[in-house]
C-alpha positions as CSV (number, residue, x, y, z in Angstrom):
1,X,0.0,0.0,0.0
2,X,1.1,3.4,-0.8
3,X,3.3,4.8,2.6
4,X,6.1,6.8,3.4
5,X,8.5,6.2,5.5
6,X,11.6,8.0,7.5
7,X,14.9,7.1,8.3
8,X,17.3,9.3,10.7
9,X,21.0,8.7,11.7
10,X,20.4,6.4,15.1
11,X,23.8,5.2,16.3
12,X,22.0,1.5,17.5
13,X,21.7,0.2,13.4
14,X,24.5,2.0,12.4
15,X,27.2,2.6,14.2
16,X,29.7,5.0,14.1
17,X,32.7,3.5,12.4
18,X,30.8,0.4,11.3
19,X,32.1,-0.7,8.3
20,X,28.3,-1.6,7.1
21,X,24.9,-1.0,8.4
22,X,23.4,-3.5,10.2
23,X,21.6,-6.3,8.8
24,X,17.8,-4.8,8.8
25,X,14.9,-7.2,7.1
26,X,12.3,-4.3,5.5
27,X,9.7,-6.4,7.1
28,X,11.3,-5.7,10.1
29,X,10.3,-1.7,10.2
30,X,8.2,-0.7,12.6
31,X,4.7,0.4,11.0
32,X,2.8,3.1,11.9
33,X,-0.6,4.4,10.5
34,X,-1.9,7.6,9.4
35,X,-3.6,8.4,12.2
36,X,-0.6,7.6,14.6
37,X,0.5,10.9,16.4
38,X,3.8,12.4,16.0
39,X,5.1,11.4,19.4
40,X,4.2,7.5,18.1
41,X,6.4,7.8,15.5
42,X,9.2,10.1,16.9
43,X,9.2,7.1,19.8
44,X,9.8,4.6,16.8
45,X,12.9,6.7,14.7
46,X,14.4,7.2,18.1
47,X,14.2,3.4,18.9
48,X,14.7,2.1,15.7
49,X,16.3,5.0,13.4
50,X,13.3,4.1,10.8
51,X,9.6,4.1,10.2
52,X,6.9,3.2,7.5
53,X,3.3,5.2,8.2
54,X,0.8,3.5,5.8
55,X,-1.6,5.0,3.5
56,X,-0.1,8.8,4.6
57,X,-1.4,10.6,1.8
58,X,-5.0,10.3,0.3
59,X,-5.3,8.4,-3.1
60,X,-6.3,11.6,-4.7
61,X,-3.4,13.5,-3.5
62,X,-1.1,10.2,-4.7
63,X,-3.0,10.1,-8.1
64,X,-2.3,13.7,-9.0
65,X,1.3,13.9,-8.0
66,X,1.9,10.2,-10.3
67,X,-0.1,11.9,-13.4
68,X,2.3,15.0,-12.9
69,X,5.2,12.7,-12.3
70,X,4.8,10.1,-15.5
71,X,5.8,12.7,-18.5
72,X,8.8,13.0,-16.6
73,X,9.7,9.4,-15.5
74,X,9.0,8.5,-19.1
75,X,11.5,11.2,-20.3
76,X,14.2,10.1,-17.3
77,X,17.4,8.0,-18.2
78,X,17.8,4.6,-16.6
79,X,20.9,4.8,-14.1
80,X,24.6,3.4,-14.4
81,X,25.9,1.4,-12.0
82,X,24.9,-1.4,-9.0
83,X,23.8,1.7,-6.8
84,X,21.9,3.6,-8.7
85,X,20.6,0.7,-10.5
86,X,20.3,-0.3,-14.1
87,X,16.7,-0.5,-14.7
88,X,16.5,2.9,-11.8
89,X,15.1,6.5,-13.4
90,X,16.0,9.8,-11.5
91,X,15.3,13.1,-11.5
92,X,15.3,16.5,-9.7
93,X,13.8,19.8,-9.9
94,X,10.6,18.0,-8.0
95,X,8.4,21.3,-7.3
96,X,8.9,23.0,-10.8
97,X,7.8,19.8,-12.6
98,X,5.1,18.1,-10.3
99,X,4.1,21.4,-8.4
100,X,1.4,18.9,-6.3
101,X,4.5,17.1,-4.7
102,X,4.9,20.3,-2.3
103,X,1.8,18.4,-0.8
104,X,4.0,15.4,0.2
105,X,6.8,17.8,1.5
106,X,4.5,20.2,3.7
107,X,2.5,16.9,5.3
108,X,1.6,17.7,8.7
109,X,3.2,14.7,10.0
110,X,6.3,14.7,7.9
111,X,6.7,18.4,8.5
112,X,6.3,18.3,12.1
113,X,8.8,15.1,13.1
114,X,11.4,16.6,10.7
115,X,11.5,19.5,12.4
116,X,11.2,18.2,15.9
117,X,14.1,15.5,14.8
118,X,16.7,18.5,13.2
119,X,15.4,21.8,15.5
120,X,15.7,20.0,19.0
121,X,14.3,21.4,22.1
122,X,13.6,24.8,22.1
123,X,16.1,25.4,25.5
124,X,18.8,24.0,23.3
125,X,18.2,23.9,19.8
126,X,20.3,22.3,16.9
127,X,20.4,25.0,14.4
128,X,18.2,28.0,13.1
129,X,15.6,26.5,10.4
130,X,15.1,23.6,8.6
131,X,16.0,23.7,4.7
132,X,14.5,20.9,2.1
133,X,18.1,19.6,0.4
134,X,16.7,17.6,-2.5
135,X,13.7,16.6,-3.7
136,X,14.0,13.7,-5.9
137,X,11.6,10.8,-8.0
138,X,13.3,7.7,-8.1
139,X,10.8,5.3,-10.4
140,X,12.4,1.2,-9.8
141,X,11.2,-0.9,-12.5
142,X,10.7,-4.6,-12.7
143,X,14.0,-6.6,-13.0
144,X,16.1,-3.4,-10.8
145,X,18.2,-5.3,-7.9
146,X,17.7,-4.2,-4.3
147,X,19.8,-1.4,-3.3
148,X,21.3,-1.8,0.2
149,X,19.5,-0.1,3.1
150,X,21.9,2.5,4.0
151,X,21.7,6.1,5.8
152,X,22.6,9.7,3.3
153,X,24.3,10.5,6.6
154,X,26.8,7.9,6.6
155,X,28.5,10.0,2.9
156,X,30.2,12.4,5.7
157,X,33.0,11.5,7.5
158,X,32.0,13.0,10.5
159,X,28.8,12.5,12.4
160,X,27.6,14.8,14.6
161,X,25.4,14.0,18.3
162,X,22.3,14.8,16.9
163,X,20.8,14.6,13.3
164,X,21.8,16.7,10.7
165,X,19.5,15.0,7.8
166,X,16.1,13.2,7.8
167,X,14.8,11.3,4.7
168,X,11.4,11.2,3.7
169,X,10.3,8.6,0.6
170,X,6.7,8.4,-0.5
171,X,5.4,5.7,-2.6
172,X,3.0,6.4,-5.1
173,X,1.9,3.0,-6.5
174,X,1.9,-0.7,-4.5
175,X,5.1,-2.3,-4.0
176,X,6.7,-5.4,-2.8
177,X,9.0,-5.9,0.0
């Protein structure tokens, strides 16, 4: 079913130094639903580092960002390599072509626990404001091999004691774990 889900830096699946992530099954994610408060699923990414929240978005809201989406997907090069994935499209510049993504970004549940998780507490916050870094479609087609489950944050060599980056994905159609 169409969910999103969040990952965050938590040093207890990957460690600092580690020369791997540990082994996480997807079926092992914790699950939330849409109703699920944002204290139920900040509770989970500090536990766990990762969440799914099923059916976050309304089909509607799915269906229109998909139709925007498909020109482009259709228009996208496949990728080169084992990470990016051979039969993988990309592309950026999310808001200018699908203007009814900015409905994904700006979800009060998504927007909410990413700033909680990259603000901090208000006596001692982590930075200013919260800026959106990419905003990306990533369309996996039949036959592409499983990329490894792995953290952005782990591409610096430093890691700092609270989270610098939070990753949001949204799936738009059913998909297979």
């Amino acid at each position: 079913s169409p969910s999103w889900g969040m990952t965050q830096g938590r040093e207890n699946c990957f460690p600092s130094g580690a020369a791997a992530p540990c082994e996480v099954s997807l079926s092992q994610i914790a699950r939330l639903q849409s109703g699920d408060s944002v204290s139920a699923l900040l509770g989970v990414l500090e536990r766990d580092g990762v969440a799914i929240v099923e059916r976050a978005a309304d089909s509607e809201t799915l269906g229109r960002v998909q139709a925007d989406l498909d020109p482009w997907f259709h228009a996208a090069f496949h990728g080169n390599g084992l990470f990016f994935g051979k039969n993988t499209r990309r592309f950026g510049g999310l808001f200018a072509k699908a203007p009814s993504a900015a409905a994904l970004a700006l979800h009060p549940l998504v927007l909410e626990a990413t700033e909680t998780l990259l603000l901090g507490p208000a006596e001692t916050p982590h930075c200013d404001v919260v800026e959106l870094n990419l905003a990306q479609a990533i369309g996996i087609e039949p036959g592409e091999k499983p990329q490894v489950l792995h953290r952005d944050v782990d591409l610096w060599p430093w890691r700092p004691p609270f989270d610098v980056r939070v990753n949001v994905m949204w799936s738009l159609d059913e998909f297979t774990i």
